[in-house]
CHARMM-style PDB file with segment names, atoms N, HN, CA, C and O in Angstrom:
ATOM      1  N   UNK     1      15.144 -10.587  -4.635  1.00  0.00      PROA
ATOM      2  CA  UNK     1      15.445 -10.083  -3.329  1.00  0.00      PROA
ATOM      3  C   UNK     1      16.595  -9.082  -3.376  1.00  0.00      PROA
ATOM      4  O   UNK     1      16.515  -8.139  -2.590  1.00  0.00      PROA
ATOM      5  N   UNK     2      17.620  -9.148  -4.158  1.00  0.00      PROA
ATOM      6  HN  UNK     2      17.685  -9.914  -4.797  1.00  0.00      PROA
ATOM      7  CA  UNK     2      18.651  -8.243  -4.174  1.00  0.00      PROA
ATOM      8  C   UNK     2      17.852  -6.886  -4.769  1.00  0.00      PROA
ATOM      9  O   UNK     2      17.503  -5.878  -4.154  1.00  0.00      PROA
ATOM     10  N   UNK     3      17.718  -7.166  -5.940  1.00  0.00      PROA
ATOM     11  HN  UNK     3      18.001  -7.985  -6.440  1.00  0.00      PROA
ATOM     12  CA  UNK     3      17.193  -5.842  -7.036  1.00  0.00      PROA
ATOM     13  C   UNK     3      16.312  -5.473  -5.157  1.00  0.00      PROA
ATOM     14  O   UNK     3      16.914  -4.912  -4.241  1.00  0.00      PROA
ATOM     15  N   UNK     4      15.271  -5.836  -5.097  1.00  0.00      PROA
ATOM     16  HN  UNK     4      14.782  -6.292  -5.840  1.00  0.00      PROA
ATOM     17  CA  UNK     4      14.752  -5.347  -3.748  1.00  0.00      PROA
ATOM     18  C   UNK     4      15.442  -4.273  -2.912  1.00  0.00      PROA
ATOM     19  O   UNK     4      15.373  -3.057  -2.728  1.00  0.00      PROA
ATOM     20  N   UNK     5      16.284  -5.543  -2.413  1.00  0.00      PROA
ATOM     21  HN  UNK     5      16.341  -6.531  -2.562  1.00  0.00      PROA
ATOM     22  CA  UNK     5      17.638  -4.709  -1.391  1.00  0.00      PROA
ATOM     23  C   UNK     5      17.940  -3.666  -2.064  1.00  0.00      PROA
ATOM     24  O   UNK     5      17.742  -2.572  -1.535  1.00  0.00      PROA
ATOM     25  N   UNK     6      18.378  -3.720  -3.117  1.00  0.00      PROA
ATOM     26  HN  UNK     6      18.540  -4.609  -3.547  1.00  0.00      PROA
ATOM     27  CA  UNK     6      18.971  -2.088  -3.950  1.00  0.00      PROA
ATOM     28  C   UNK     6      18.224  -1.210  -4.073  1.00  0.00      PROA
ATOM     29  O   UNK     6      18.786  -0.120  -4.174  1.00  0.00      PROA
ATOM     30  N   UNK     7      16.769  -1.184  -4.126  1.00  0.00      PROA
ATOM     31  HN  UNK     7      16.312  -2.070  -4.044  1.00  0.00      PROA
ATOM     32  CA  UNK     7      16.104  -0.639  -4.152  1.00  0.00      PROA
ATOM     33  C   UNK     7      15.666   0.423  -2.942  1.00  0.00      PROA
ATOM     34  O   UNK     7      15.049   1.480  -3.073  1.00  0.00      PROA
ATOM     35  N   UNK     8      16.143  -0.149  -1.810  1.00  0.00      PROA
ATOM     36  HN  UNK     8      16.644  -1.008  -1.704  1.00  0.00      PROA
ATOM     37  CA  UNK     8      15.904   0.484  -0.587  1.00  0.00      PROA
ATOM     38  C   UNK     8      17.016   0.870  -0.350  1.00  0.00      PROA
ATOM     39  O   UNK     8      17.109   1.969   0.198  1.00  0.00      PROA
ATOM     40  N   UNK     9      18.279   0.101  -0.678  1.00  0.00      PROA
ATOM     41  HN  UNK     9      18.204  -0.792  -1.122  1.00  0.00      PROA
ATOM     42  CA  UNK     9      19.671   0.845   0.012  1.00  0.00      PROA
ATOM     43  C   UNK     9      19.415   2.647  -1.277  1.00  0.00      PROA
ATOM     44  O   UNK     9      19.830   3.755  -0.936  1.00  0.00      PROA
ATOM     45  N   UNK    10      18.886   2.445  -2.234  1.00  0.00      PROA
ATOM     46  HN  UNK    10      18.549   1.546  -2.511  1.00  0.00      PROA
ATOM     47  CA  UNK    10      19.189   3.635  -2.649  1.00  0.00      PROA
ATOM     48  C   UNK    10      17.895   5.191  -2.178  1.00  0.00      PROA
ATOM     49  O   UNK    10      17.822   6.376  -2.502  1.00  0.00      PROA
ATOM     50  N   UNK    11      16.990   4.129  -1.159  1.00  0.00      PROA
ATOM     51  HN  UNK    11      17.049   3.166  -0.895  1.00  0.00      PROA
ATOM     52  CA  UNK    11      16.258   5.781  -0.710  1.00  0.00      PROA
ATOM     53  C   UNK    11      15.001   5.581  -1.570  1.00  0.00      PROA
ATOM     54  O   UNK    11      14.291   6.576  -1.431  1.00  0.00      PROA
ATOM     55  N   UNK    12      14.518   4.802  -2.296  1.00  0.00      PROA
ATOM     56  HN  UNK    12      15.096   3.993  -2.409  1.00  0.00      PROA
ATOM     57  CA  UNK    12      13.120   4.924  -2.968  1.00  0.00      PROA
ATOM     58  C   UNK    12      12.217   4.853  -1.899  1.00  0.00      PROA
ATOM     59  O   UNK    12      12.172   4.252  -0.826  1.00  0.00      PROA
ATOM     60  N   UNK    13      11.345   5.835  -2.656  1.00  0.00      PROA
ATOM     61  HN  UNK    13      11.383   6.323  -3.528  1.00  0.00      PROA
ATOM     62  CA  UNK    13      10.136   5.944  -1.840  1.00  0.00      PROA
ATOM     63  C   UNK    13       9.048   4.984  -2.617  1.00  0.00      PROA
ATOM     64  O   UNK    13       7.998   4.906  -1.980  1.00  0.00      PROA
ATOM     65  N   UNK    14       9.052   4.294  -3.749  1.00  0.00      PROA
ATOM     66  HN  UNK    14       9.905   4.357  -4.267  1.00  0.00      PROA
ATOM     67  CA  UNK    14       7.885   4.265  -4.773  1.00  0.00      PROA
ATOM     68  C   UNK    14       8.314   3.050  -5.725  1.00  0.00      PROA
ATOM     69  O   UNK    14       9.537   3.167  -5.639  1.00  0.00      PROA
ATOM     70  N   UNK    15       8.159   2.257  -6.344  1.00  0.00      PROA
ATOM     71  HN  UNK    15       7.166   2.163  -6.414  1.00  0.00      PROA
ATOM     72  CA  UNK    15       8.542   1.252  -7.176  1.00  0.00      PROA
ATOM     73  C   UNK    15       7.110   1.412  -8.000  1.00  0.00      PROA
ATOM     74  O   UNK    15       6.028   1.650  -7.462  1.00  0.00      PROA
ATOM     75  N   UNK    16       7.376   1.200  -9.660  1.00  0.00      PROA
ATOM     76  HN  UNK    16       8.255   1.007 -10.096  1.00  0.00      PROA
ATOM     77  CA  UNK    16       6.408   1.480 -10.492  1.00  0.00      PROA
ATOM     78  C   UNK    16       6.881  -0.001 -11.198  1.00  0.00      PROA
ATOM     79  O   UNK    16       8.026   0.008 -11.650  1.00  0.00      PROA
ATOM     80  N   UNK    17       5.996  -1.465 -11.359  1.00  0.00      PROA
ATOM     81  HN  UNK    17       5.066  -1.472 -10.992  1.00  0.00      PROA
ATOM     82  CA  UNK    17       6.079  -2.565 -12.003  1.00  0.00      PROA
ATOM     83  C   UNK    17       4.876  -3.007 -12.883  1.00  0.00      PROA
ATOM     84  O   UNK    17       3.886  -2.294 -12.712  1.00  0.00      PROA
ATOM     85  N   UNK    18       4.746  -3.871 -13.658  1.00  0.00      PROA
ATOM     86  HN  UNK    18       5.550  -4.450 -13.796  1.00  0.00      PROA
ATOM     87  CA  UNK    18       3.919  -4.981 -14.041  1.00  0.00      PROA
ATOM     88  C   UNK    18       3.595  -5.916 -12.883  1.00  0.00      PROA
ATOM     89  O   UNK    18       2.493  -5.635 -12.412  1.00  0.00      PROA
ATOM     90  N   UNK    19       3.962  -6.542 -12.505  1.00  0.00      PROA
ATOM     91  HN  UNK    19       4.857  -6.770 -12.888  1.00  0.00      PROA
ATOM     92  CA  UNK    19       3.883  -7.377 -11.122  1.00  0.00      PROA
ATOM     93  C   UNK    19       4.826  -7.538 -10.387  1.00  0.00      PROA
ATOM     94  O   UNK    19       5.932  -7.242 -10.839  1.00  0.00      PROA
ATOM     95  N   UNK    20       4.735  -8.021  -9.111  1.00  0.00      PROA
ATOM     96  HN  UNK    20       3.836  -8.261  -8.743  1.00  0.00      PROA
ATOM     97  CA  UNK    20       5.729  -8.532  -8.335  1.00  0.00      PROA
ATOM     98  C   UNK    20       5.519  -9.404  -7.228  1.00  0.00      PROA
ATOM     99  O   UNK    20       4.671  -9.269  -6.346  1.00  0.00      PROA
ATOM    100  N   UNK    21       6.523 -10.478  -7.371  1.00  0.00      PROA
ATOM    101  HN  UNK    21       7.212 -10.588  -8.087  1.00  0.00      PROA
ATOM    102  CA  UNK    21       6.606 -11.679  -6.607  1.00  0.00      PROA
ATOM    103  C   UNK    21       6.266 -11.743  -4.677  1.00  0.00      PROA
ATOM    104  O   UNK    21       6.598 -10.644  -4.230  1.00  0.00      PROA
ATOM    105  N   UNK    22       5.958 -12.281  -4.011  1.00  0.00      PROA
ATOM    106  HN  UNK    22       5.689 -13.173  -4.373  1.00  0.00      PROA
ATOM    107  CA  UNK    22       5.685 -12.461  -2.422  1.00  0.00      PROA
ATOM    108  C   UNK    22       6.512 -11.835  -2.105  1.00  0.00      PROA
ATOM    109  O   UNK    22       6.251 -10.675  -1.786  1.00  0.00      PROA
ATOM    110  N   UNK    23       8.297 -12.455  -2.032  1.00  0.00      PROA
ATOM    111  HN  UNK    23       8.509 -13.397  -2.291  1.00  0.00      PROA
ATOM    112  CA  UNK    23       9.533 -11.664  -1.480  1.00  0.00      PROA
ATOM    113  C   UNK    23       9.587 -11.027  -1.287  1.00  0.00      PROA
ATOM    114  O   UNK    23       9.518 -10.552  -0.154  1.00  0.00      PROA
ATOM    115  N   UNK    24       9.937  -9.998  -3.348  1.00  0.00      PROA
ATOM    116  HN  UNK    24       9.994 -10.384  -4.268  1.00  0.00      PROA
ATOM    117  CA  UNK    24      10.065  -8.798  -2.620  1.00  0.00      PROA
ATOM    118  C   UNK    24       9.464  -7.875  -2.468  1.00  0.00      PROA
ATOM    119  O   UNK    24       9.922  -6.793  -2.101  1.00  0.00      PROA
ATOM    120  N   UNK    25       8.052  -8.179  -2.778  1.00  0.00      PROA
ATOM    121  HN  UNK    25       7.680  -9.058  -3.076  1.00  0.00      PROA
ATOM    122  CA  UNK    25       6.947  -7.065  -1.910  1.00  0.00      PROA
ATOM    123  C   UNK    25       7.233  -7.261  -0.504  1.00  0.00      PROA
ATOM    124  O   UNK    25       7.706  -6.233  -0.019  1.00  0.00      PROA
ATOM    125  N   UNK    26       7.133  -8.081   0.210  1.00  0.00      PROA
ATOM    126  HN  UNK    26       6.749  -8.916  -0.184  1.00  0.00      PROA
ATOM    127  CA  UNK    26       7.424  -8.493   1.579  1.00  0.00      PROA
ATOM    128  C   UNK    26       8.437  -7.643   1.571  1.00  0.00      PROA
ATOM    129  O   UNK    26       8.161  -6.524   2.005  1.00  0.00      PROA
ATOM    130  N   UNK    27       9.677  -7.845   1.163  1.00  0.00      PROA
ATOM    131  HN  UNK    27       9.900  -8.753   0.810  1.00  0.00      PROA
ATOM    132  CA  UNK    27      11.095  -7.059   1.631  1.00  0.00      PROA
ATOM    133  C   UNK    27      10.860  -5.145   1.490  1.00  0.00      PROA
ATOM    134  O   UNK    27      11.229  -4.316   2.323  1.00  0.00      PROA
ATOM    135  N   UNK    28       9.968  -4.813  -0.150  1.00  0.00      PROA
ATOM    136  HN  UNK    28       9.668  -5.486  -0.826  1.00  0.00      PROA
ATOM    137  CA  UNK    28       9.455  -3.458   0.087  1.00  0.00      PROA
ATOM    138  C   UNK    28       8.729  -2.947   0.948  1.00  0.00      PROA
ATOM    139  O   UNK    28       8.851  -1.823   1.435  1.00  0.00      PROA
ATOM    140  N   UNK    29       7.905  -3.773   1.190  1.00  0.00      PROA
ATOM    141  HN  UNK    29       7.806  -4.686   0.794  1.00  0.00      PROA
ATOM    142  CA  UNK    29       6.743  -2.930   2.336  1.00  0.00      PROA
ATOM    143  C   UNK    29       6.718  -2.835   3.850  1.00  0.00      PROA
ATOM    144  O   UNK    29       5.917  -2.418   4.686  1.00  0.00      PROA
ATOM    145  N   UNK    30       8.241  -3.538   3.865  1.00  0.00      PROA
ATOM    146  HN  UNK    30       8.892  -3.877   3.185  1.00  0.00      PROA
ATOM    147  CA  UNK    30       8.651  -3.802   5.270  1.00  0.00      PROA
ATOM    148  C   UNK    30       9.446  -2.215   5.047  1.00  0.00      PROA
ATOM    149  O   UNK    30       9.536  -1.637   6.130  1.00  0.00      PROA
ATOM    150  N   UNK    31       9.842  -1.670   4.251  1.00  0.00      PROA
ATOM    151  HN  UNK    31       9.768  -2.140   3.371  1.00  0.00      PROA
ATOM    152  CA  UNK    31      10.612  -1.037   4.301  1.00  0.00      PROA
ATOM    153  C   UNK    31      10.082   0.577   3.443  1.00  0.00      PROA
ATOM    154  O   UNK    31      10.684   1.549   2.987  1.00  0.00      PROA
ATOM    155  N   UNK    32       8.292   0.052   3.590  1.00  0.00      PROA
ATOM    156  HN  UNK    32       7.804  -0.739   3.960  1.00  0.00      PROA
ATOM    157  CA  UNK    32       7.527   1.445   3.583  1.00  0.00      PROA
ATOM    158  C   UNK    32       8.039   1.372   2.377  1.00  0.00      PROA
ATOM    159  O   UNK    32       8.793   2.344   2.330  1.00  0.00      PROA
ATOM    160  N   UNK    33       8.122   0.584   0.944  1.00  0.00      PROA
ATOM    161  HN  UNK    33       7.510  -0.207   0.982  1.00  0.00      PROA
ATOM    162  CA  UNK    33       8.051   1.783   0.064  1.00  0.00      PROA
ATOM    163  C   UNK    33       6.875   1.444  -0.490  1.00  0.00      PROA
ATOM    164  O   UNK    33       6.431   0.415   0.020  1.00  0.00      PROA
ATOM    165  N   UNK    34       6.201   1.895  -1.322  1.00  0.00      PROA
ATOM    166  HN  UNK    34       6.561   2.731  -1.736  1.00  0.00      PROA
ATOM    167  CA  UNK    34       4.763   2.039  -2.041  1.00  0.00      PROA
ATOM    168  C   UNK    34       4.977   1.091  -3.383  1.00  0.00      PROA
ATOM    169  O   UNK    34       6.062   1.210  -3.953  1.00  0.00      PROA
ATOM    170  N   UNK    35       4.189   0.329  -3.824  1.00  0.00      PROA
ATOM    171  HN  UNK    35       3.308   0.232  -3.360  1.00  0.00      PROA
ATOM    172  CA  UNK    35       4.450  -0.226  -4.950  1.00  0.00      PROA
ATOM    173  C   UNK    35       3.080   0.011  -5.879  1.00  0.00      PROA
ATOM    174  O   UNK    35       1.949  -0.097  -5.404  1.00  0.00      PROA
ATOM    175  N   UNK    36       3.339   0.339  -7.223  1.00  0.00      PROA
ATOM    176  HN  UNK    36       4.258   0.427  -7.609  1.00  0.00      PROA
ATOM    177  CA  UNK    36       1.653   0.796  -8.306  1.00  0.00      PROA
ATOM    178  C   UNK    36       2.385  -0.010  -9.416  1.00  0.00      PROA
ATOM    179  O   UNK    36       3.559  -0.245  -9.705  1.00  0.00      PROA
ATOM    180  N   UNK    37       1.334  -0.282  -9.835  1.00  0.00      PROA
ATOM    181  HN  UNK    37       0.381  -0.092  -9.601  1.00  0.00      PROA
ATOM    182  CA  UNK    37       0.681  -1.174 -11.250  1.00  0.00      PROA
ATOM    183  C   UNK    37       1.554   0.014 -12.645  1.00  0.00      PROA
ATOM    184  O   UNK    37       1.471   1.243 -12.654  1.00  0.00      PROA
ATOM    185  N   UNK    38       2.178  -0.693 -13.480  1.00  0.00      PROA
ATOM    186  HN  UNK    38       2.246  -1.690 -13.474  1.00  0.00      PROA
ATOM    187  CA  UNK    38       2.353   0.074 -14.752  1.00  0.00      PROA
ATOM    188  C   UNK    38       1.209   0.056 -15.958  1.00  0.00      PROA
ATOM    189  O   UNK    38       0.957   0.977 -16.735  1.00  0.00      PROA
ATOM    190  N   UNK    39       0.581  -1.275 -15.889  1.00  0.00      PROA
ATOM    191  HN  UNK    39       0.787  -2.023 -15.258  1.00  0.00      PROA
ATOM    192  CA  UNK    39      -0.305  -1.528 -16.476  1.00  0.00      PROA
ATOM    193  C   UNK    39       0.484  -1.606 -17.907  1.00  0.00      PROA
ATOM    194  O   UNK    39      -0.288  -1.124 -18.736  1.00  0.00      PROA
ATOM    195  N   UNK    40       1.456  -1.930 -18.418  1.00  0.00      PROA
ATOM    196  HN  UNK    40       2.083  -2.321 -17.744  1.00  0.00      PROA
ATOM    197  CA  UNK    40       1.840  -1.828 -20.062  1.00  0.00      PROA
ATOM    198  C   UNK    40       2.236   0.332 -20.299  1.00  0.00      PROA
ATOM    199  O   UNK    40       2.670   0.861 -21.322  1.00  0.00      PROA
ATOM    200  N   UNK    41       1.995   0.799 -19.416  1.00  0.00      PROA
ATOM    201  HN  UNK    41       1.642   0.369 -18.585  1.00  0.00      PROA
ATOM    202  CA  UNK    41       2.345   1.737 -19.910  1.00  0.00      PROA
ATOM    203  C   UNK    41       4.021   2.082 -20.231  1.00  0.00      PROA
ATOM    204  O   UNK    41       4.924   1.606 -19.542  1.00  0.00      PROA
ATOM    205  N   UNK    42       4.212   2.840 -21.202  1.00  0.00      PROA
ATOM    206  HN  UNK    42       3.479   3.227 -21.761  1.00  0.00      PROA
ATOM    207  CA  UNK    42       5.722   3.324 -21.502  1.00  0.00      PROA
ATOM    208  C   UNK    42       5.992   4.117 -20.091  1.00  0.00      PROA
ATOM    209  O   UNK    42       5.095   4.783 -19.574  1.00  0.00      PROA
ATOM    210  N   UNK    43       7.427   3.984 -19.451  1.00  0.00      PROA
ATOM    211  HN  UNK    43       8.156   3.443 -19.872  1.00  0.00      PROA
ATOM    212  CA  UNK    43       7.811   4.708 -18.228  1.00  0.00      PROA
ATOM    213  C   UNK    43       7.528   5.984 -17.780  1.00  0.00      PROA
ATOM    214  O   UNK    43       7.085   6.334 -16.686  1.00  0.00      PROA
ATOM    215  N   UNK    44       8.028   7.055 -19.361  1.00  0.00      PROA
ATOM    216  HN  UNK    44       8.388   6.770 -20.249  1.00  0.00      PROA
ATOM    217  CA  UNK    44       7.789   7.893 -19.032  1.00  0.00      PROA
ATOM    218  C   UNK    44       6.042   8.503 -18.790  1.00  0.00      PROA
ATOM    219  O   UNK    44       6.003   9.567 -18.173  1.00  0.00      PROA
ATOM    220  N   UNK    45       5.124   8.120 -19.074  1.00  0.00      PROA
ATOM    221  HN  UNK    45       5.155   7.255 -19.575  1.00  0.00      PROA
ATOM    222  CA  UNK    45       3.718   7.750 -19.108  1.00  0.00      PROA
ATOM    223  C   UNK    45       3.342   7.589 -17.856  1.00  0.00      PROA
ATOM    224  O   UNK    45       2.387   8.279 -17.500  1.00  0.00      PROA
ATOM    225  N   UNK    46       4.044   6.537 -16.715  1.00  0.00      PROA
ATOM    226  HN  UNK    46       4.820   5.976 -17.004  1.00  0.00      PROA
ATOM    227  CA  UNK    46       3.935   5.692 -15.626  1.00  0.00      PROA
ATOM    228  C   UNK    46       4.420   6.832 -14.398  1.00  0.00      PROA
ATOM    229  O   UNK    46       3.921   7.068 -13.297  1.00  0.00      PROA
ATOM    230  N   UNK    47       5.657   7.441 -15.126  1.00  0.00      PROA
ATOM    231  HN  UNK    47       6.061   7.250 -16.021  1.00  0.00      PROA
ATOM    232  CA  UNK    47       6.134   8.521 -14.196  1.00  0.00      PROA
ATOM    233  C   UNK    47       4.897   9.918 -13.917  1.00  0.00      PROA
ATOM    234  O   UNK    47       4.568  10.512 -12.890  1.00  0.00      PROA
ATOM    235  N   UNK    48       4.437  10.058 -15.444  1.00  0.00      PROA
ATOM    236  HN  UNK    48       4.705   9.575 -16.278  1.00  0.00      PROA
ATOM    237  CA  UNK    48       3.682  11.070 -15.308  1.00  0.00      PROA
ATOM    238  C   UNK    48       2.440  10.697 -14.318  1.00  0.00      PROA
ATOM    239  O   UNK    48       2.358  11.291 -13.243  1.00  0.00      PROA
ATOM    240  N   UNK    49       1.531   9.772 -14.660  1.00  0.00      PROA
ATOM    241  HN  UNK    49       1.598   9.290 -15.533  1.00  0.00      PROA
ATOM    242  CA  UNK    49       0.494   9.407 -13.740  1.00  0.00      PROA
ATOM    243  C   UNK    49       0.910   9.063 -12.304  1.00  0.00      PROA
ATOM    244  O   UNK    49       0.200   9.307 -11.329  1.00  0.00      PROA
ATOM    245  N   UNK    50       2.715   8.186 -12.221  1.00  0.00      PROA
ATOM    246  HN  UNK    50       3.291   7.988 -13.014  1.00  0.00      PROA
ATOM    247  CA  UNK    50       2.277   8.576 -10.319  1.00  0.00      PROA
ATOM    248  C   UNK    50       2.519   9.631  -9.615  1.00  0.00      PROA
ATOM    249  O   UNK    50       2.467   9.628  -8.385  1.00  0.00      PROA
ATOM    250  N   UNK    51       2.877  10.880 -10.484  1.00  0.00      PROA
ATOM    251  HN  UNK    51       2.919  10.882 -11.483  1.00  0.00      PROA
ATOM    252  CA  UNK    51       2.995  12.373 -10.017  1.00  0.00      PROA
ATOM    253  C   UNK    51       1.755  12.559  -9.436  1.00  0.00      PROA
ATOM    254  O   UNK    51       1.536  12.732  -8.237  1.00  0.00      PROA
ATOM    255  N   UNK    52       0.670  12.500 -10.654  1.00  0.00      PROA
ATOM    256  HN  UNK    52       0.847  12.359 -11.628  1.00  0.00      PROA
ATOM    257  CA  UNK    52      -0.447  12.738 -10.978  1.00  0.00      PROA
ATOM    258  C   UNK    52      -1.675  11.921  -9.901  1.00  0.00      PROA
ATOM    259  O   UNK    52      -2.893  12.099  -9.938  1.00  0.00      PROA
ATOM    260  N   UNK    53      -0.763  10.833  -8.805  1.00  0.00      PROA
ATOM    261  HN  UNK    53       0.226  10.688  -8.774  1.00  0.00      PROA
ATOM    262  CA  UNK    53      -1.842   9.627  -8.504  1.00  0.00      PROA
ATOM    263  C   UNK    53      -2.697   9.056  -9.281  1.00  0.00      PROA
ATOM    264  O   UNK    53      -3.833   8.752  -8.918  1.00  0.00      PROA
ATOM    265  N   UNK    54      -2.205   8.847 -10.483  1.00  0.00      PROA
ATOM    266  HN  UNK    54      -1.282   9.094 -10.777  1.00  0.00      PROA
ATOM    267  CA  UNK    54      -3.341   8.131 -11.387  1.00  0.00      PROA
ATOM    268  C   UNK    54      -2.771   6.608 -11.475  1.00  0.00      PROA
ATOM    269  O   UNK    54      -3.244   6.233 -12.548  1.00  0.00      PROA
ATOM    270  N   UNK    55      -2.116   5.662 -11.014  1.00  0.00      PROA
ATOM    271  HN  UNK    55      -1.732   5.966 -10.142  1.00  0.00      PROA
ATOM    272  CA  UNK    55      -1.529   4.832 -10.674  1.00  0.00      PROA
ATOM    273  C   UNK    55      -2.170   3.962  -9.413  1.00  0.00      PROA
ATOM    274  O   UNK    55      -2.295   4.312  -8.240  1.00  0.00      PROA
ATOM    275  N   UNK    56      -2.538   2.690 -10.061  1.00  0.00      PROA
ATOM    276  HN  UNK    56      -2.436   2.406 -11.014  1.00  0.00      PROA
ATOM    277  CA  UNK    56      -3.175   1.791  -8.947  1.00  0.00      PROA
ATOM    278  C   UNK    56      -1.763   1.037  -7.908  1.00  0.00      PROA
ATOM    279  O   UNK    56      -0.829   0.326  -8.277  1.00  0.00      PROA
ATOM    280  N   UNK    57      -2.152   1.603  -6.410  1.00  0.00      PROA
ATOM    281  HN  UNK    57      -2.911   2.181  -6.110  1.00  0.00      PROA
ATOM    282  CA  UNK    57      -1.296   0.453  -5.712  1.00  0.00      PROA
ATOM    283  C   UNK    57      -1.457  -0.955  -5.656  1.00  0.00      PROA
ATOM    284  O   UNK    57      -2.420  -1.623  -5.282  1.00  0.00      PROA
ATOM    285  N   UNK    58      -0.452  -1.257  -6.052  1.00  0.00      PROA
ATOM    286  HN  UNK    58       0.331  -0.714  -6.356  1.00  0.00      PROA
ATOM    287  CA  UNK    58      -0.408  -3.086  -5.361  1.00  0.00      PROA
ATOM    288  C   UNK    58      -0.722  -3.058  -3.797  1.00  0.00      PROA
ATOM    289  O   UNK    58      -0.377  -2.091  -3.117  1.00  0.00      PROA
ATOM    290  N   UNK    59      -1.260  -3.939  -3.358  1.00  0.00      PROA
ATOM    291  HN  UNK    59      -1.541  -4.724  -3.910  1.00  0.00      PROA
ATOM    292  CA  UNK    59      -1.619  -3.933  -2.330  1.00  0.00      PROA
ATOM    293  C   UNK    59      -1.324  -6.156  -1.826  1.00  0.00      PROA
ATOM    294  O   UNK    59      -1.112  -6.703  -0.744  1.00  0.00      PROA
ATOM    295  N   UNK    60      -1.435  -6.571  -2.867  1.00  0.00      PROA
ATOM    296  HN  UNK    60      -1.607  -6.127  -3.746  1.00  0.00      PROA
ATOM    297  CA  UNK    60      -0.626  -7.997  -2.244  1.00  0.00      PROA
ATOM    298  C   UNK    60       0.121  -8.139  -3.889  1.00  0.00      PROA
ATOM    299  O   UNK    60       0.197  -7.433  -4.895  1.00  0.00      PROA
ATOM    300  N   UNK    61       0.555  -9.395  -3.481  1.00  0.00      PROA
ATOM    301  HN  UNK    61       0.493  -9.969  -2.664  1.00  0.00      PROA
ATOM    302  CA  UNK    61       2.003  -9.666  -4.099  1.00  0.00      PROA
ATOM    303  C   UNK    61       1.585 -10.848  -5.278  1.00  0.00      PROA
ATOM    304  O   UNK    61       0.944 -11.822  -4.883  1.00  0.00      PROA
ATOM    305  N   UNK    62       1.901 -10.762  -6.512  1.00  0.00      PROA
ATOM    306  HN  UNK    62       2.422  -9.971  -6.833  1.00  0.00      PROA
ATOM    307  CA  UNK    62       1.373 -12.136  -7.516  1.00  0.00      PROA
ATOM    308  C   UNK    62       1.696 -13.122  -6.506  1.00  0.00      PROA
ATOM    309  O   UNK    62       2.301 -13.182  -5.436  1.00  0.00      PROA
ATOM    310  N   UNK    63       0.689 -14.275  -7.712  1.00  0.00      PROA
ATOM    311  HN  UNK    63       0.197 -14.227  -8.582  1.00  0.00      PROA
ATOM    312  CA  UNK    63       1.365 -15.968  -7.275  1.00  0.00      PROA
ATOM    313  C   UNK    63       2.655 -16.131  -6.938  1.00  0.00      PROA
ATOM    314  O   UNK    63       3.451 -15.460  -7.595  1.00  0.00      PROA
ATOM    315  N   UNK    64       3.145 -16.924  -5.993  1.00  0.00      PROA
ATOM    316  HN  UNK    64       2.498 -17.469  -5.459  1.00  0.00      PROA
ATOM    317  CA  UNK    64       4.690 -17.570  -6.041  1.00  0.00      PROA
ATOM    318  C   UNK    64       4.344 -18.337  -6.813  1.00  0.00      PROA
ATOM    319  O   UNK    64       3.271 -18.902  -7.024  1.00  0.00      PROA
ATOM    320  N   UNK    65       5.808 -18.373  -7.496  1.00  0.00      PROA
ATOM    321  HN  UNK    65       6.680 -17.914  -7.324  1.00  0.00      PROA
ATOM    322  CA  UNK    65       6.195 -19.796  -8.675  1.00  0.00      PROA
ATOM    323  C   UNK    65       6.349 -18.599 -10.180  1.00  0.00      PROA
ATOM    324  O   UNK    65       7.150 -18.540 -11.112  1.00  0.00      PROA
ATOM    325  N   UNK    66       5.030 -17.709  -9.748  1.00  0.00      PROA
ATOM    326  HN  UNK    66       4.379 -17.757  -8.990  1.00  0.00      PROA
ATOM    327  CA  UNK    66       5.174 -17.226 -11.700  1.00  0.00      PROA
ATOM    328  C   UNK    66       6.211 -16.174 -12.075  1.00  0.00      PROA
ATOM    329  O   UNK    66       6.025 -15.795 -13.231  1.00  0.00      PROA
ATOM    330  N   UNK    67       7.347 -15.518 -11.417  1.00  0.00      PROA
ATOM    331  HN  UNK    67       7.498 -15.827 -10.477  1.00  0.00      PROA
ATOM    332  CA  UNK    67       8.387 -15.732 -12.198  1.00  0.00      PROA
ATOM    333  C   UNK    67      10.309 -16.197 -12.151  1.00  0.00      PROA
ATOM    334  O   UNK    67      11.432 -15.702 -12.064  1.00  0.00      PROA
ATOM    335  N   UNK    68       9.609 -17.422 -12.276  1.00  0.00      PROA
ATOM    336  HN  UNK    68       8.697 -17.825 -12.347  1.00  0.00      PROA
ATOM    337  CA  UNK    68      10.608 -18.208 -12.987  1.00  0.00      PROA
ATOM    338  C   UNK    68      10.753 -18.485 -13.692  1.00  0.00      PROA
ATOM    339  OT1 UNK    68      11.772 -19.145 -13.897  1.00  0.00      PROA
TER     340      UNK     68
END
């Protein structure tokens, strides 16, 4: 939830992950930002394709519980 919070106090429009928990998708998408799949790719890779829209959105949030 914090990393979240920071995430919006700094102006992102976009979050690029492996997964992410109920929270703080809940806390991002309240707050309009877009969240896409990395799929294992290296960042700079991840950056290029969501220029590109080649990047799948998340659209709901993993299981609760899986990471802890």
């Amino acid at each position: 939830m914090k990393a979240a919070q920071s995430v919006i106090n700094k102006g992102v429009e976009a979050v690029i992950t492996g997964n992410i928990g109920p929270n703080a998708y809940q806390v991002l998408r309240k707050a309009g930002i877009r969240i896409f799949k990395a799929g294992g790719k290296k960042v700079r890779e991840a950056i290029e394709d969501l220029k590109n829209n080649e990047l799948e959105e998340i659209t709901s949030p993993g299981p609760r519980g899986m990471f802890k």
